[in-house]
PQR file with spaces between the fields and no chain letter, atoms N, CA, C, O and H, PARSE charges and radii, in Angstrom:
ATOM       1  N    UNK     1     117.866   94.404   96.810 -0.4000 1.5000
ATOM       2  CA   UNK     1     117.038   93.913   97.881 -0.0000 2.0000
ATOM       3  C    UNK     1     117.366   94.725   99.132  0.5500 1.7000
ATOM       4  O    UNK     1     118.487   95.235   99.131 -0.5500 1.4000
ATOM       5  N    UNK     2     116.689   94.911  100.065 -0.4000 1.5000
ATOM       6  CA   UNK     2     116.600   95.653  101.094 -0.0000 2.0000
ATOM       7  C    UNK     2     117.376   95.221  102.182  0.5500 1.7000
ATOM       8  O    UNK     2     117.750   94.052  102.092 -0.5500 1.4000
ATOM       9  H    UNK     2     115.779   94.497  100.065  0.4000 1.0000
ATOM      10  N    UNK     3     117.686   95.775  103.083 -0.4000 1.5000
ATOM      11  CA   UNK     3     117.818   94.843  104.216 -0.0000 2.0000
ATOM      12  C    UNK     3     116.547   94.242  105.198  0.5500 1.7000
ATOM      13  O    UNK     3     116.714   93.447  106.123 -0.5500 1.4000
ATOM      14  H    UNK     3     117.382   96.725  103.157  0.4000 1.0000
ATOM      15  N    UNK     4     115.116   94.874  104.726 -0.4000 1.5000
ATOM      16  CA   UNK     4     114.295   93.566  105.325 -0.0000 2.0000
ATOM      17  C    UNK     4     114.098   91.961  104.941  0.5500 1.7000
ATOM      18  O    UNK     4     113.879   90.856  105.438 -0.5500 1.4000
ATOM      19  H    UNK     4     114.980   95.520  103.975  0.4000 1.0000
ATOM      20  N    UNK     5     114.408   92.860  103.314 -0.4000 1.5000
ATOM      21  CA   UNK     5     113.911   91.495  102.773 -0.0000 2.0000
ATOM      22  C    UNK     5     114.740   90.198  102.959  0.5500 1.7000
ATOM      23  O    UNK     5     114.431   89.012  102.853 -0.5500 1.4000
ATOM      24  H    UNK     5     114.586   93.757  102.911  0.4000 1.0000
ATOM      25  N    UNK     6     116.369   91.086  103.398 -0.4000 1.5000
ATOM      26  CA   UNK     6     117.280   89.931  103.533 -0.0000 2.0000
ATOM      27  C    UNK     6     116.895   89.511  104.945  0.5500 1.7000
ATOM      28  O    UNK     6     117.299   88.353  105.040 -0.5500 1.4000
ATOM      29  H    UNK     6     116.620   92.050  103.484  0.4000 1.0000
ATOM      30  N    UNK     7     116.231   89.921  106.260 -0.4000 1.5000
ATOM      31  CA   UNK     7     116.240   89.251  107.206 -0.0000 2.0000
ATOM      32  C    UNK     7     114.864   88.470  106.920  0.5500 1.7000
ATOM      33  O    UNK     7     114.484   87.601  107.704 -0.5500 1.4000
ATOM      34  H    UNK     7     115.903   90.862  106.183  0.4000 1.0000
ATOM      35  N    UNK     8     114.290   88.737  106.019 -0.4000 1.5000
ATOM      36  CA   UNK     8     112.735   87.740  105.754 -0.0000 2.0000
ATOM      37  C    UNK     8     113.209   86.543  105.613  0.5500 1.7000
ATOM      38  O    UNK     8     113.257   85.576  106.374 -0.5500 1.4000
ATOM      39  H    UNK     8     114.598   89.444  105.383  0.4000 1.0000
ATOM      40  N    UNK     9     113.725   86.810  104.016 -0.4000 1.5000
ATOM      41  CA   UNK     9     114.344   85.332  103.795 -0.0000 2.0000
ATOM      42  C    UNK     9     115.476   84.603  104.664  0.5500 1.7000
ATOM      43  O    UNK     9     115.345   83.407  104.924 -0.5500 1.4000
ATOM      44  H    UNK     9     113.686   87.595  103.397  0.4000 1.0000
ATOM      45  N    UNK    10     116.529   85.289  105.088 -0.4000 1.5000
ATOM      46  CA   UNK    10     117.074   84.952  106.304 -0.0000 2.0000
ATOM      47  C    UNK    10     116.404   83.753  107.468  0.5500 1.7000
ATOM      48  O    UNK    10     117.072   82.794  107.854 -0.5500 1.4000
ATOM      49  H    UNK    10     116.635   86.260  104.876  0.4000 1.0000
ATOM      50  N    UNK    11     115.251   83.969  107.834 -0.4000 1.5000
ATOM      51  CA   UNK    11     114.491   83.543  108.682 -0.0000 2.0000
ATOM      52  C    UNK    11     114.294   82.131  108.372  0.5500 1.7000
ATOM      53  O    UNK    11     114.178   81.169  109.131 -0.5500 1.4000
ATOM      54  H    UNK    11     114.708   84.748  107.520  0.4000 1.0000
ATOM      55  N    UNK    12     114.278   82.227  106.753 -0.4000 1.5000
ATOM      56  CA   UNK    12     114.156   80.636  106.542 -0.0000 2.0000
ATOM      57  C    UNK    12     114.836   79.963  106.096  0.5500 1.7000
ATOM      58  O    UNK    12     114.601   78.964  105.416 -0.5500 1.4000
ATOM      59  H    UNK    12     114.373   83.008  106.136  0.4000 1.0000
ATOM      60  N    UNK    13     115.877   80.446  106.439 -0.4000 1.5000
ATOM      61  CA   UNK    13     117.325   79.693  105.969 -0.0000 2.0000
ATOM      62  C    UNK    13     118.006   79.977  104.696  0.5500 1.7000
ATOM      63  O    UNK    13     118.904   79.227  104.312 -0.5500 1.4000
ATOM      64  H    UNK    13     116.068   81.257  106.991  0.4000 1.0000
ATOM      65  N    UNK    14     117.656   80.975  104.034 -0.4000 1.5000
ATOM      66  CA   UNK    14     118.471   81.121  102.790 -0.0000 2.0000
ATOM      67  C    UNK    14     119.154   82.553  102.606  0.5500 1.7000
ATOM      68  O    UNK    14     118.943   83.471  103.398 -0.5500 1.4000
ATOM      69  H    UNK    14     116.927   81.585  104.346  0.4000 1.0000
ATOM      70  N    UNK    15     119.831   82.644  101.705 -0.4000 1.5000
ATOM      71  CA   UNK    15     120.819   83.693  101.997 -0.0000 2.0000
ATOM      72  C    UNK    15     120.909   84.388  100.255  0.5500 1.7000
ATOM      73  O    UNK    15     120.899   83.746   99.205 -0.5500 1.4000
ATOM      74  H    UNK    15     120.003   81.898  101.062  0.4000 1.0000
ATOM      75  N    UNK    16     120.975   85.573  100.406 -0.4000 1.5000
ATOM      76  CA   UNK    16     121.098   86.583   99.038 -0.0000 2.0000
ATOM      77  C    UNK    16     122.353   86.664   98.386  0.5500 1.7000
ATOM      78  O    UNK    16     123.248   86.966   99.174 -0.5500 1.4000
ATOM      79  H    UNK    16     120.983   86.095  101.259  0.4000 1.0000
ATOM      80  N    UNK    17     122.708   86.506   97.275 -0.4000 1.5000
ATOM      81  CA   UNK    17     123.355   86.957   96.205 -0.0000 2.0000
ATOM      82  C    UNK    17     123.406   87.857   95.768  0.5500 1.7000
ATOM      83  O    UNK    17     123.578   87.257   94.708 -0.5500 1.4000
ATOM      84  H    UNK    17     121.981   86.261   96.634  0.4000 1.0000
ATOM      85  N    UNK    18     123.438   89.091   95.416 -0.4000 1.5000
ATOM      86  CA   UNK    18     122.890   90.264   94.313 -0.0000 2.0000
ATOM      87  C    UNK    18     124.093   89.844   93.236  0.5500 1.7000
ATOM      88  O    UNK    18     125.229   89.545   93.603 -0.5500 1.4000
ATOM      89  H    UNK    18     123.297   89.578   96.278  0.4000 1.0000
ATOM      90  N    UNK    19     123.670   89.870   91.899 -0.4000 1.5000
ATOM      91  CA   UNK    19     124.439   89.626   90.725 -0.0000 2.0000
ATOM      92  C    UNK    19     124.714   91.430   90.289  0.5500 1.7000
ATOM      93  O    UNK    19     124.049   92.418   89.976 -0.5500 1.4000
ATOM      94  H    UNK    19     122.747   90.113   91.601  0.4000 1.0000
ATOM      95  N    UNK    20     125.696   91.156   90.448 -0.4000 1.5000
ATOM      96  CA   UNK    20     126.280   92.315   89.790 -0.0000 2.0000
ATOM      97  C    UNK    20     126.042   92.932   88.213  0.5500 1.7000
ATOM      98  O    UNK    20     126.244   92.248   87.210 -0.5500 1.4000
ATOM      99  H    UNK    20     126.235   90.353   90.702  0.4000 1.0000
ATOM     100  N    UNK    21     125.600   94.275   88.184 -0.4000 1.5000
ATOM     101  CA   UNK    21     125.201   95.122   86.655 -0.0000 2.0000
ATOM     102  C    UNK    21     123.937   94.458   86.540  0.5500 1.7000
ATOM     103  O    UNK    21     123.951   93.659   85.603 -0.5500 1.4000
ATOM     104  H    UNK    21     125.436   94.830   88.999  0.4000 1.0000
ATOM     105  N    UNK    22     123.022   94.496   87.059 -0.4000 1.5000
ATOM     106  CA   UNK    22     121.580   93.706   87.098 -0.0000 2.0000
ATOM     107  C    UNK    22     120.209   94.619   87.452  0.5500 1.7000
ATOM     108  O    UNK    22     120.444   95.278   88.465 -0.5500 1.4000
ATOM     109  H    UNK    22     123.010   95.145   87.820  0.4000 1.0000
ATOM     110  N    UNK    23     118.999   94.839   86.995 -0.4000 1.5000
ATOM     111  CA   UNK    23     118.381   95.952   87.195 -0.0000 2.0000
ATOM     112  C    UNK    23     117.562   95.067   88.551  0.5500 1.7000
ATOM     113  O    UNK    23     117.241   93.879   88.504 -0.5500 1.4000
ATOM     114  H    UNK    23     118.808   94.303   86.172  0.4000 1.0000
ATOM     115  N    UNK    24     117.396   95.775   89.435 -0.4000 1.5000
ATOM     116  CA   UNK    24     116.809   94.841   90.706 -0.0000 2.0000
ATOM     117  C    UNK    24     115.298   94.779   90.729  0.5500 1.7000
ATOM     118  O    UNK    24     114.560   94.401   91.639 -0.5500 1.4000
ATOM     119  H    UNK    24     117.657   96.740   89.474  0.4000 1.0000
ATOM     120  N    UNK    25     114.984   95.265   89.441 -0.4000 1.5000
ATOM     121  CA   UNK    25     113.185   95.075   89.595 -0.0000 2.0000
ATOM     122  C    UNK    25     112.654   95.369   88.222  0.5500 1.7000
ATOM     123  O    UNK    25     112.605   96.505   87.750 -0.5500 1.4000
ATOM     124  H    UNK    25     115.584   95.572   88.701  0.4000 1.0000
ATOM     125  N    UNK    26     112.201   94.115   87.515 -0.4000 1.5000
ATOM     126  CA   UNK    26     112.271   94.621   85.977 -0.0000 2.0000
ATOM     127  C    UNK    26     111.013   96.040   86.271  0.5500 1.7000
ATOM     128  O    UNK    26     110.690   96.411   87.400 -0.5500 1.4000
ATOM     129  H    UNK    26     112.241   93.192   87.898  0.4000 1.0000
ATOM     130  N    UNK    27     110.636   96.459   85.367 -0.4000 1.5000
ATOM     131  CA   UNK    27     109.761   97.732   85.095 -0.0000 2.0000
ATOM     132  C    UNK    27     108.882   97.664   83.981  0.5500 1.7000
ATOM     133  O    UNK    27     109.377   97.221   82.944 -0.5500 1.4000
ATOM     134  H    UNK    27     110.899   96.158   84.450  0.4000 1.0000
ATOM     135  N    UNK    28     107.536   98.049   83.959 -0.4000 1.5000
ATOM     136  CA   UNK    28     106.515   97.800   82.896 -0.0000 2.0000
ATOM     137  C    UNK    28     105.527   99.029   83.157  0.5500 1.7000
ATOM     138  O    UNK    28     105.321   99.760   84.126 -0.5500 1.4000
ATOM     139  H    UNK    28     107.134   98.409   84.801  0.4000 1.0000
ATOM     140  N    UNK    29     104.976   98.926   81.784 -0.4000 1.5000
ATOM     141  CA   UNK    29     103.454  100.000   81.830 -0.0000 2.0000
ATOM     142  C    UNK    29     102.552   98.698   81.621  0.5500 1.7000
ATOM     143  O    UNK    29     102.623   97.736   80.856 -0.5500 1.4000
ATOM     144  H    UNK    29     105.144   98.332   80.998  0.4000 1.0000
ATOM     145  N    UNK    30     101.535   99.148   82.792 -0.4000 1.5000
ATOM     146  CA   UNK    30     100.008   98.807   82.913 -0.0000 2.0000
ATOM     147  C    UNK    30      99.004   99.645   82.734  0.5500 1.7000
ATOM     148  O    UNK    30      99.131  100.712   83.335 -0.5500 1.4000
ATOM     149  H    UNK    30     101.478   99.930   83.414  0.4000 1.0000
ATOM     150  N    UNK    31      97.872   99.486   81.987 -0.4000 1.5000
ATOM     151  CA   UNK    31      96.644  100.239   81.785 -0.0000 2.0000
ATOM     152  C    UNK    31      95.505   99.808   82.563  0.5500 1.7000
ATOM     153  O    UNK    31      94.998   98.689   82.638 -0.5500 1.4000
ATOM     154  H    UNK    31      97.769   98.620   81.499  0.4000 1.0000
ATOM     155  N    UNK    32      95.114  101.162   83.268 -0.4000 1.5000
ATOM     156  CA   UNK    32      93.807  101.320   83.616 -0.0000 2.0000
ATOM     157  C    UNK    32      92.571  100.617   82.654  0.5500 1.7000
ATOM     158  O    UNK    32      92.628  100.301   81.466 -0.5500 1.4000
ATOM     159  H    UNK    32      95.525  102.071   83.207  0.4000 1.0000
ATOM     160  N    UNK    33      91.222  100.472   83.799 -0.4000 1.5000
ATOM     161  CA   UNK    33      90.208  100.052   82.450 -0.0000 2.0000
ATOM     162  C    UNK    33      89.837  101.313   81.852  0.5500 1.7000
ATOM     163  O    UNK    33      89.004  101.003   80.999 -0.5500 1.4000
ATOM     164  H    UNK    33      91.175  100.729   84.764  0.4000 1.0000
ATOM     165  N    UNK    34      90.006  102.638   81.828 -0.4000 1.5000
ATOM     166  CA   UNK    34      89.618  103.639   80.702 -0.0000 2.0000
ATOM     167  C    UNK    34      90.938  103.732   80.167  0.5500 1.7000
ATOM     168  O    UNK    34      91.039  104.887   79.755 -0.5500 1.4000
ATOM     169  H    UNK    34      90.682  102.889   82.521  0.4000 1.0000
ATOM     170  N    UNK    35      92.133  103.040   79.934 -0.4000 1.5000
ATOM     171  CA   UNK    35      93.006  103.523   78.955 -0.0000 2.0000
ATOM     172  C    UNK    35      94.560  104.001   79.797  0.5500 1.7000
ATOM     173  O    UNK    35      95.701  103.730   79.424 -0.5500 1.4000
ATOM     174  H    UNK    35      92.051  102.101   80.270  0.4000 1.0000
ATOM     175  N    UNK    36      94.195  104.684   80.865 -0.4000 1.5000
ATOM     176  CA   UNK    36      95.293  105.460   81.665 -0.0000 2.0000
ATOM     177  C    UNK    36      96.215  104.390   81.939  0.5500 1.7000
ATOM     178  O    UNK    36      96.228  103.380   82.643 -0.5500 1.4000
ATOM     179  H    UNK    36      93.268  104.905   81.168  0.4000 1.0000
ATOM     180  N    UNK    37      97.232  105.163   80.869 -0.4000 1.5000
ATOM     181  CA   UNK    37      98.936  104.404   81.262 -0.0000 2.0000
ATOM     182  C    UNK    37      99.325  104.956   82.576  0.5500 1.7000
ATOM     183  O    UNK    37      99.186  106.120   82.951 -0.5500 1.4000
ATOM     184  H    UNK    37      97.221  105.984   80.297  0.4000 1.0000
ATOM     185  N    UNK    38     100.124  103.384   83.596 -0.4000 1.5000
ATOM     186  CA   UNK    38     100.324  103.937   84.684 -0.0000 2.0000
ATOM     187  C    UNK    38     101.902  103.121   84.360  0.5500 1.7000
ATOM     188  O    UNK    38     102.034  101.897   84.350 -0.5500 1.4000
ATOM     189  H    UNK    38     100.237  102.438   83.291  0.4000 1.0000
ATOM     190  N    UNK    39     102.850  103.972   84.147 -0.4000 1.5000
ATOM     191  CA   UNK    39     104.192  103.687   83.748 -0.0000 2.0000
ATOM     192  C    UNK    39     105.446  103.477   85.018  0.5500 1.7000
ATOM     193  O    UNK    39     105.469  104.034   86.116 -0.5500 1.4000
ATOM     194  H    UNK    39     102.743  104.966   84.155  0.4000 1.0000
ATOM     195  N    UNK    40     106.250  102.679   84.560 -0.4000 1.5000
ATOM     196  CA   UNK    40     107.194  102.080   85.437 -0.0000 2.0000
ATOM     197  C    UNK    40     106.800  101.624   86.680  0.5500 1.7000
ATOM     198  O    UNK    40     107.413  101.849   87.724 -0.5500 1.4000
ATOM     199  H    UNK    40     106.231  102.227   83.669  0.4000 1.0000
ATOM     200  N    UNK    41     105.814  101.005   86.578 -0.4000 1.5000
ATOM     201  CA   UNK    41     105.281  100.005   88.085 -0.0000 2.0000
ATOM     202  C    UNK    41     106.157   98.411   87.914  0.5500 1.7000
ATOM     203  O    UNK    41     106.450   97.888   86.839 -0.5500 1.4000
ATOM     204  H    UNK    41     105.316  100.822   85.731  0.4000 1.0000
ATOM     205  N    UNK    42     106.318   98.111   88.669 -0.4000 1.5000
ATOM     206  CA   UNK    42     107.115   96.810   89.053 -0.0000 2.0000
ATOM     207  C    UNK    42     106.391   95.681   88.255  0.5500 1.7000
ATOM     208  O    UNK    42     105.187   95.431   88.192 -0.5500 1.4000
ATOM     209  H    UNK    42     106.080   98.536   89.542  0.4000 1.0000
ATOM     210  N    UNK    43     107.647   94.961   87.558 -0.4000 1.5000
ATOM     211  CA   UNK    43     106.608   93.505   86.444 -0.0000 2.0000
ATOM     212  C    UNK    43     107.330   92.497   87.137  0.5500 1.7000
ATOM     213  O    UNK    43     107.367   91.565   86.333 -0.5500 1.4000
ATOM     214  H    UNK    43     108.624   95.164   87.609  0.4000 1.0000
ATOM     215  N    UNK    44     107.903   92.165   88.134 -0.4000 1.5000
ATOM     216  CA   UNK    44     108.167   90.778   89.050 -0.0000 2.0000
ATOM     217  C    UNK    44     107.378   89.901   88.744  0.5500 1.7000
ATOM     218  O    UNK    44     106.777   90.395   87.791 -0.5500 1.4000
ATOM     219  H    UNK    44     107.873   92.922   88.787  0.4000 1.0000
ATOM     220  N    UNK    45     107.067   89.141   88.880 -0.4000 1.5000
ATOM     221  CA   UNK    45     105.838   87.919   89.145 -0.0000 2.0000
ATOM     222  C    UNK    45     104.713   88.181   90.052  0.5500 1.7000
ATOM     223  O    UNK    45     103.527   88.066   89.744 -0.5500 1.4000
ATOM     224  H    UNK    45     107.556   88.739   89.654  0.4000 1.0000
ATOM     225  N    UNK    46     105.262   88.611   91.407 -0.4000 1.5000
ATOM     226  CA   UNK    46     104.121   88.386   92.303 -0.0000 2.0000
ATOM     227  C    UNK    46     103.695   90.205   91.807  0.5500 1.7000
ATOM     228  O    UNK    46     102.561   90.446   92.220 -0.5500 1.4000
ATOM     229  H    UNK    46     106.226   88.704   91.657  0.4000 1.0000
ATOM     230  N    UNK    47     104.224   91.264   91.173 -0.4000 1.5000
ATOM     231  CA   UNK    47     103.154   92.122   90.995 -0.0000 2.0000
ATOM     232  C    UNK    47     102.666   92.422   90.108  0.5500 1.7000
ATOM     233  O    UNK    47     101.979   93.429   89.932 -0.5500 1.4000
ATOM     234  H    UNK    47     105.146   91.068   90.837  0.4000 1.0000
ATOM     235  N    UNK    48     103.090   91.111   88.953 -0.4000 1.5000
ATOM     236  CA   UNK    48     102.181   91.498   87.532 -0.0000 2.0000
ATOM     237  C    UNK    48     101.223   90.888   87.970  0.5500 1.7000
ATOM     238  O    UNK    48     100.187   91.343   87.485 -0.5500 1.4000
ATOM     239  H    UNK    48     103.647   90.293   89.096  0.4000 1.0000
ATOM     240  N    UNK    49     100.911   89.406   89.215 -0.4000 1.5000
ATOM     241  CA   UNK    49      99.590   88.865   89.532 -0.0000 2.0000
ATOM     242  C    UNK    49      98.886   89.977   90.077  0.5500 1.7000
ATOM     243  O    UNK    49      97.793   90.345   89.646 -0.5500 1.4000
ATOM     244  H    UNK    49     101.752   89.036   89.609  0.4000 1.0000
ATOM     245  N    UNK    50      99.766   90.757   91.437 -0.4000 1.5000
ATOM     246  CA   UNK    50      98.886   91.660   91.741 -0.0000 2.0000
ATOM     247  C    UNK    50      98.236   92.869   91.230  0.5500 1.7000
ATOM     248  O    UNK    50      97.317   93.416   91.840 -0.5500 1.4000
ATOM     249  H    UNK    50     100.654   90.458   91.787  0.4000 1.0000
ATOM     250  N    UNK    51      98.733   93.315   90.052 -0.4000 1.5000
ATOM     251  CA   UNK    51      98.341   94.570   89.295 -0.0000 2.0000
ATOM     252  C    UNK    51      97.217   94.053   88.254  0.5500 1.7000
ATOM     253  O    UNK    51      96.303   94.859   88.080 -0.5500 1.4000
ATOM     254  H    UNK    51      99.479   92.870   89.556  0.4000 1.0000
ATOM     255  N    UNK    52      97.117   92.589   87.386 -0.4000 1.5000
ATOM     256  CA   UNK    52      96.594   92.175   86.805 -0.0000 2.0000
ATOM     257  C    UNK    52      95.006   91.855   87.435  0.5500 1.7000
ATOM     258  O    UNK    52      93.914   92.246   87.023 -0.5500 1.4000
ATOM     259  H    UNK    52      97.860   91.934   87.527  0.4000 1.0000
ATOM     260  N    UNK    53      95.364   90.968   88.618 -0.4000 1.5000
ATOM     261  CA   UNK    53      94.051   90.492   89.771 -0.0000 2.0000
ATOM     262  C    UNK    53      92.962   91.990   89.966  0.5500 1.7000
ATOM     263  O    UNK    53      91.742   91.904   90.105 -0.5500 1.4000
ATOM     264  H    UNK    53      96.251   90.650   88.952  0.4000 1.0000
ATOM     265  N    UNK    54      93.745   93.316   89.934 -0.4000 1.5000
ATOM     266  CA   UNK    54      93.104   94.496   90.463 -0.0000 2.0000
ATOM     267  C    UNK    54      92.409   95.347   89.239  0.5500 1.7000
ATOM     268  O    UNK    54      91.980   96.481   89.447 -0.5500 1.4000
ATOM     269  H    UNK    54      94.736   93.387   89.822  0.4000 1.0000
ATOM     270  N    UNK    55      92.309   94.585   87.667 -0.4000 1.5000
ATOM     271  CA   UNK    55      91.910   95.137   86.642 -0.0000 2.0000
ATOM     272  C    UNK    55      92.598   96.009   85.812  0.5500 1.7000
ATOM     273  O    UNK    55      92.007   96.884   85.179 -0.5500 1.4000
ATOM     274  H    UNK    55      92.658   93.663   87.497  0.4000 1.0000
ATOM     275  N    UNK    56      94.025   95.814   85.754 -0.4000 1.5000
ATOM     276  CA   UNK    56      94.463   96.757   85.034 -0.0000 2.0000
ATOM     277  C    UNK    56      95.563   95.868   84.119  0.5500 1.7000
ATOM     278  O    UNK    56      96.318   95.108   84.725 -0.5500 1.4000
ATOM     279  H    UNK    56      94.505   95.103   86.269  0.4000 1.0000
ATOM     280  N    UNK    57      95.641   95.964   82.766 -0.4000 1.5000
ATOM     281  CA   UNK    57      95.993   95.293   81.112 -0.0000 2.0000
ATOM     282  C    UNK    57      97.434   95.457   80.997  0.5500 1.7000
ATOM     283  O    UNK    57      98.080   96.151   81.783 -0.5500 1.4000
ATOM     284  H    UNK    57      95.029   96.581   82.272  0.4000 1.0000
ATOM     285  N    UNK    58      97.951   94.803   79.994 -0.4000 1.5000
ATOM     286  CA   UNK    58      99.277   94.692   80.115 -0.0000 2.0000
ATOM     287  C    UNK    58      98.945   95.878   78.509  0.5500 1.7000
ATOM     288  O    UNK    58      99.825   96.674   78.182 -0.5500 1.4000
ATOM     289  H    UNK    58      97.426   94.239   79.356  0.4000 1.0000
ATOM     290  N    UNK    59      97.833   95.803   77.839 -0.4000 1.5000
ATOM     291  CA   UNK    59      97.896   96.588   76.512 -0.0000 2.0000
ATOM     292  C    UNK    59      96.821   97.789   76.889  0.5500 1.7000
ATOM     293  O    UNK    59      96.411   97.942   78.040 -0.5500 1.4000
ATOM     294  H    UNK    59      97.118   95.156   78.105  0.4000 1.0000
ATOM     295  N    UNK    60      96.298   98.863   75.459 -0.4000 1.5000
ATOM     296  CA   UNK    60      95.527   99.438   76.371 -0.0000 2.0000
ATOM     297  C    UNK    60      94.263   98.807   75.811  0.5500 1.7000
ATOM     298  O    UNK    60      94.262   97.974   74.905 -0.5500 1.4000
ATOM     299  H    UNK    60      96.631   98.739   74.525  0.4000 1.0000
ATOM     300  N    UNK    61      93.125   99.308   76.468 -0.4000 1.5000
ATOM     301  CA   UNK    61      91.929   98.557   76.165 -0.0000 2.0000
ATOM     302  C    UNK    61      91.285   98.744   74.960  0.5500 1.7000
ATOM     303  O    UNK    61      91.830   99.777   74.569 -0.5500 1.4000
ATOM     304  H    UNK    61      93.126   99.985   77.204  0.4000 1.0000
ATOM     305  N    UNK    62      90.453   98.419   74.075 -0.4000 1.5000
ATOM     306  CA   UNK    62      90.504   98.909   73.097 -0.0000 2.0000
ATOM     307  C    UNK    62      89.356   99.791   72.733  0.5500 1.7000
ATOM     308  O    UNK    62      89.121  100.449   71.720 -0.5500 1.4000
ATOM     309  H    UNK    62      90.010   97.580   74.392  0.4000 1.0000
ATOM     310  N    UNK    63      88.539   99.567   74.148 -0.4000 1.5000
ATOM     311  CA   UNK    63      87.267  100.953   74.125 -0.0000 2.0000
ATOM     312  C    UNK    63      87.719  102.361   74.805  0.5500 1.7000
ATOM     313  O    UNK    63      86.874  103.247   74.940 -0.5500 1.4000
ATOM     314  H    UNK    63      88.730   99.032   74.971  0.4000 1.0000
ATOM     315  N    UNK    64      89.164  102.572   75.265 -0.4000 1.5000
ATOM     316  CA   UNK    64      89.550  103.770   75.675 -0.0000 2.0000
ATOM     317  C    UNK    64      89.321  104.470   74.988  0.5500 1.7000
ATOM     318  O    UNK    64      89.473  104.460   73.766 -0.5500 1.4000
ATOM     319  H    UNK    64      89.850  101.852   75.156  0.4000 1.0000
ATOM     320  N    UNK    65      88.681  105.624   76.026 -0.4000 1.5000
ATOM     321  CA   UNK    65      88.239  107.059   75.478 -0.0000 2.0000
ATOM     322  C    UNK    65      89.085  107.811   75.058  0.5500 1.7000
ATOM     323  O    UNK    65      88.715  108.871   74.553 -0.5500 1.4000
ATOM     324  H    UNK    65      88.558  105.632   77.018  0.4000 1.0000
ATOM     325  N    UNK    66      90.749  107.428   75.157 -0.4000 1.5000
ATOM     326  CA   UNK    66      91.929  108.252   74.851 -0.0000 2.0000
ATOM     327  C    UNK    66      91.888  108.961   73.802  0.5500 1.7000
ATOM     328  O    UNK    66      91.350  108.291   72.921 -0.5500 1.4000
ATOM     329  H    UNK    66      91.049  106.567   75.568  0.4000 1.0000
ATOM     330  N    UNK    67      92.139  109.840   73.481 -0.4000 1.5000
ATOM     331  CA   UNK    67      92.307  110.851   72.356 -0.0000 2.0000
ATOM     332  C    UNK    67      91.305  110.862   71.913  0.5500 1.7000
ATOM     333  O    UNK    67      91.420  110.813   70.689 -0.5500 1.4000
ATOM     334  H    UNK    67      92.577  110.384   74.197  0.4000 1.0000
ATOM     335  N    UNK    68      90.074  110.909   72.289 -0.4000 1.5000
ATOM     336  CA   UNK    68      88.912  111.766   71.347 -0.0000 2.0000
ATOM     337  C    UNK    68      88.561  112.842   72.040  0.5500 1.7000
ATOM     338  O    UNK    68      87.734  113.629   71.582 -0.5500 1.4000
ATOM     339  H    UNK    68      89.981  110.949   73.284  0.4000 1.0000
């Protein structure tokens, strides 16, 4: 976590931990609607809503034009 994010939450009264040997942002591939893997984008919660909300699949689609 950053040091903004610690004065964000800060603000409202709570305070950070970091757990030690811990990856600080899991990591995922998302697909475009023609197919295009867009690899190691952030899978948190709030940005699998936001990557999902903006049209892009957790698999690839299955009308991708890929490899023909």
């Amino acid at each position: 976590m950053d040091k903004e994010q610690v004065k964000i939450v800060s603000r409202f009264g709570y305070s950070i931990t970091e757990l030690p040997n811990t990856k600080r942002v899991p990591r995922m591939t998302y697909y475009t609607k023609n197919g295009e893997a867009r690899t190691n984008l952030p899978a948190d919660p709030y940005h699998l809503k936001f990557f999902l909300a903006r049209g892009f699949t957790l698999k690839p689609p299955e009308n991708s034009n890929k490899g023909e």
